[in-house]
C-alpha positions as CSV (number, residue, x, y, z in Angstrom):
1,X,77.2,99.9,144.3
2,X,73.8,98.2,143.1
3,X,75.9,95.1,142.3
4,X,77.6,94.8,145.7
5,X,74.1,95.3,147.6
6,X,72.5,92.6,145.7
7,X,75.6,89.9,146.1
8,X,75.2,90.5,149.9
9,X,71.8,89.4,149.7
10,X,72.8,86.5,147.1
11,X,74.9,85.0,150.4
12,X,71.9,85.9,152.8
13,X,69.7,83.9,150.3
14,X,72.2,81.1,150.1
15,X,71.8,80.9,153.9
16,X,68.2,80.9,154.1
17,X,67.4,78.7,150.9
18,X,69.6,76.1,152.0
19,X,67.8,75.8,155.5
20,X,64.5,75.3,154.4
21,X,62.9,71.7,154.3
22,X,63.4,69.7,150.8
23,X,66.3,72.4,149.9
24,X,69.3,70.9,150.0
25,X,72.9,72.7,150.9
26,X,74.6,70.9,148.4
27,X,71.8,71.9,145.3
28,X,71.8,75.6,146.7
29,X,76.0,75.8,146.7
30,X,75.7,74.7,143.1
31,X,73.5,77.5,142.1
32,X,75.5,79.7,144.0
33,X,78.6,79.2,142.5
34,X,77.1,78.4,138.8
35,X,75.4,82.8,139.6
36,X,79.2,83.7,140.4
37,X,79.5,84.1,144.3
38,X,82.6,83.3,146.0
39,X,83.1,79.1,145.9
40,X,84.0,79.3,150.1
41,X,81.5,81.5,151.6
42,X,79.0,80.0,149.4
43,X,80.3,76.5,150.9
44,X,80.1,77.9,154.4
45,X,76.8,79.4,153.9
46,X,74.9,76.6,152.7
47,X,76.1,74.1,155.1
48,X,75.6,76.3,158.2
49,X,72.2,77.2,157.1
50,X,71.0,73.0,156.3
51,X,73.0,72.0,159.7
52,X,70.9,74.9,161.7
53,X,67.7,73.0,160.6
54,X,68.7,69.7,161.2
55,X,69.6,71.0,164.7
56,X,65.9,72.3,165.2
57,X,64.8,69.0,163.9
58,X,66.2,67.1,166.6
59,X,66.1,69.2,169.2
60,X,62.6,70.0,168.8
61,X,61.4,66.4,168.3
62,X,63.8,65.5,171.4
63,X,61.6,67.9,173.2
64,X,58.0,66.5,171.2
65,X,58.9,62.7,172.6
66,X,59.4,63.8,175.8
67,X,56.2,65.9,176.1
68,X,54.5,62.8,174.6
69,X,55.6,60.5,176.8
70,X,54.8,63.1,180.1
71,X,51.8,63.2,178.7
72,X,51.4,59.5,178.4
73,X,52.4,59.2,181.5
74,X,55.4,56.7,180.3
75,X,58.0,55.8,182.7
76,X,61.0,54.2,182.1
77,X,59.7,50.8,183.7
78,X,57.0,50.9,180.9
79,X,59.6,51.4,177.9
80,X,61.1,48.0,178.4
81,X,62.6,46.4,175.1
82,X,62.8,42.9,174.3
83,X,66.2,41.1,173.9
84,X,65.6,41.4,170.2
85,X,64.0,45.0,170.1
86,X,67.5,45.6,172.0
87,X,70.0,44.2,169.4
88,X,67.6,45.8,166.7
89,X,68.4,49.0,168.4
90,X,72.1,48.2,168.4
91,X,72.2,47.3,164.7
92,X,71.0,50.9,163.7
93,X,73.0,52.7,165.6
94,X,76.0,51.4,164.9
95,X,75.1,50.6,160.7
96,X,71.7,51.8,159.8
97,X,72.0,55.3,161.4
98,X,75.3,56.2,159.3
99,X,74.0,54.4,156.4
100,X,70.7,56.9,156.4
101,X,73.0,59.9,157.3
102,X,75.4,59.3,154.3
103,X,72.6,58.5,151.9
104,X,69.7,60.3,153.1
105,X,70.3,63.6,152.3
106,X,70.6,62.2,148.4
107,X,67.6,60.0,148.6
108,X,64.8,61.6,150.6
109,X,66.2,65.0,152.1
110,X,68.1,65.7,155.4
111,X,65.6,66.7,157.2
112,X,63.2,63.5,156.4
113,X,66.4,61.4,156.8
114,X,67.1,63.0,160.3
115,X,63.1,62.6,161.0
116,X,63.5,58.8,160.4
117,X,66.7,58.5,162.8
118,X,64.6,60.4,165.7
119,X,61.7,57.7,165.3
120,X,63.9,54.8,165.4
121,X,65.4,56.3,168.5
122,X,68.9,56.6,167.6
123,X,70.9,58.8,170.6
124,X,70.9,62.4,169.6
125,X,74.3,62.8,170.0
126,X,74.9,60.2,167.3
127,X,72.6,62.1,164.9
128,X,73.7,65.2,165.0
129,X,77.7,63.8,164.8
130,X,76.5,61.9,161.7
131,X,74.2,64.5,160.1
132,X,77.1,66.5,160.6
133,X,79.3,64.7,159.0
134,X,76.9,63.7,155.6
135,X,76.1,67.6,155.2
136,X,79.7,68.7,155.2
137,X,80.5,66.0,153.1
138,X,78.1,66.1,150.6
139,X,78.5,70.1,150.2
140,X,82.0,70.2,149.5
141,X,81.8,67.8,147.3
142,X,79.2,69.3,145.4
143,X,80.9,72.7,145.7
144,X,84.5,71.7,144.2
145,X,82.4,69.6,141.7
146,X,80.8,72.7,140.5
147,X,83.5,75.1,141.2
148,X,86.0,72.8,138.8
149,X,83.3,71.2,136.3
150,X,81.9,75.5,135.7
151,X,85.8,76.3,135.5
152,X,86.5,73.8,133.0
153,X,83.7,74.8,130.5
């Protein structure tokens, strides 16, 4: 009975561990499945709880740049971008933003990585697609790599 209890709160733990900053899904689905809890849920766990922070991130710095600018009283007119600014812009999006999303998470954190993206502008939309897609990635691969490298010792 004791040992039922705790391994519910060994998935609630995976959950929350893996959404705070610096804690990454993939490192907390490791330790999960190296303590014994099921390979899936902890999977599932892990990435829903990192993804739930990196959908605060942006939606609460979305929310921080536009009460900056209101409070800057920054129109539109004002945020005019040179030609070059504009193909700079482009760039990112369309290689730097995947780039940081795919490596990010490895190199300095989600949450910093998705921090950067928001700062350089990148559309919201593309951000969460491609943080999206780097989290998912990068926990199942760690998961089957420690679910089959702890199986085979």
């Amino acid at each position: 009975m004791l040992e039922e209890y705790l391994k519910d709160w060994s998935y609630f733990a995976v959950f929350i561990l893996s959404a705070l900053p610096w804690i990454e899904s993939a490192t907390v689905v490791v330790l999960a499945i190296a303590l014994g809890l099921h390979p899936i849920w902890s999977t599932i766990l892990a990435f829903t709880g990192n993804w739930l922070t990196v959908m605060l991130i942006v939606f609460l710095f979305h929310r921080w740049q536009e009460w900056r600018n209101k409070k800057r009283n920054v129109d539109e007119r004002q945020l005019q971008e040179s030609k070059k600014s504009k193909r700079a812009h482009k760039l990112f999006v369309k290689y730097g933003l995947p780039g940081l999303s795919l490596l990010g998470p490895l190199l300095i954190g989600t949450e910093v990585a998705v921090v950067f993206a928001m700062l350089f502008k990148a559309p919201r939309k593309n951000v969460i697609a491609w943080m999206t897609t780097s989290l998912a990635f990068w926990t199942v691969l760690f998961a089957a790599a420690a679910y089959y490298g702890l199986e085979f010792i």
